[in-house]
C-alpha positions in Angstrom: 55.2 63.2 98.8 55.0 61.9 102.6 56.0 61.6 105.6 58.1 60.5 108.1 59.1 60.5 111.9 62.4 58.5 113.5 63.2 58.2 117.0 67.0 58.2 117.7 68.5 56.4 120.7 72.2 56.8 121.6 72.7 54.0 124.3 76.8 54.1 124.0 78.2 57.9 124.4 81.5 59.4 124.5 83.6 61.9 123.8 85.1 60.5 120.6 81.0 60.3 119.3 78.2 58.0 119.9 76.3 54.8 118.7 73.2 55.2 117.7 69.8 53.1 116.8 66.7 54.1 114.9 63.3 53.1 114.3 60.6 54.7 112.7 57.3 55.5 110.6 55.8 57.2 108.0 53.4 57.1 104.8 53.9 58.3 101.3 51.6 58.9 98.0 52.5 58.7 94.7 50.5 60.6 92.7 52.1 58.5 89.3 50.6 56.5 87.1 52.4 52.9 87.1 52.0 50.1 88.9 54.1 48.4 91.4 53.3 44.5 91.4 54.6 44.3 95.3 52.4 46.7 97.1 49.3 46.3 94.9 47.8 49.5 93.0 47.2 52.2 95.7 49.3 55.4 95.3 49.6 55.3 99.4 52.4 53.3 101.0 53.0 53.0 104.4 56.9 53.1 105.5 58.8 51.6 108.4 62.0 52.0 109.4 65.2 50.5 111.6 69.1 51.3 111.5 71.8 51.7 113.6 74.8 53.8 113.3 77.6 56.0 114.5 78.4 59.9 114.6 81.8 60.7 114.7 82.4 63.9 116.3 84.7 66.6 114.3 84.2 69.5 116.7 81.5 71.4 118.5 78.0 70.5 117.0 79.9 68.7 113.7 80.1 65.1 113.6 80.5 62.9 110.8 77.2 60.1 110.6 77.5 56.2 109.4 74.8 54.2 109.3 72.6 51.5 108.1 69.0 52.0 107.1 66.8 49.4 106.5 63.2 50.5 105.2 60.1 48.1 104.4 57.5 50.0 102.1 53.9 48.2 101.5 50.7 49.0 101.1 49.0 49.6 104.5 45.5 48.9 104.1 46.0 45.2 102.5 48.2 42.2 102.4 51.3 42.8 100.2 54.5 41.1 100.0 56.1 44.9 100.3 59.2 46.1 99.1 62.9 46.1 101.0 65.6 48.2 100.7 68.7 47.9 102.4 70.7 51.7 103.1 74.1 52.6 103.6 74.5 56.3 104.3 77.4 58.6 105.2 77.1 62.3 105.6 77.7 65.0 108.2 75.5 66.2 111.3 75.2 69.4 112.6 
């Protein structure tokens, strides 16, 4: 359960689409038992955020969306080595 707020900006436009970048924050809590080694023992995690990508556009309000995420997940109230995870996501906009 969490979460999560991205800002979008969309410094290239056209008519064929746009490119796009991200960034953003958020925080998460796992209410699991387990233990993950890399963002000590909390069940909170804090979440950042940063991608860029392109929507396609297929007609009026449809476009098709490519992008790269990259999101960092640690524990935000101590020093942890965090976790990475690298995103590659395809989908459609509306």
């Amino acid at each position: 359960m969490g979460a999560n707020a991205n800002l979008v900006l969309k410094p290239i436009q056209g008519k064929w689409g746009s490119l796009f970048f991200l960034g953003g924050a958020g925080i998460g809590y796992d209410s699991g038992g387990g233990r993950v080694e890399e963002i000590g023992d909390q069940h909170l995690g804090g979440i950042l955020q940063a991608g860029v990508g392109v929507y396609y556009n297929l007609g009026k309000r449809l476009a098709l969306r490519v992008e790269y995420r990259l999101c960092h997940i640690s524990e935000p109230f101590k020093s942890d080595k965090g976790l990475n995870s690298h995103n590659a996501l395809l989908g459609i906009s509306f």
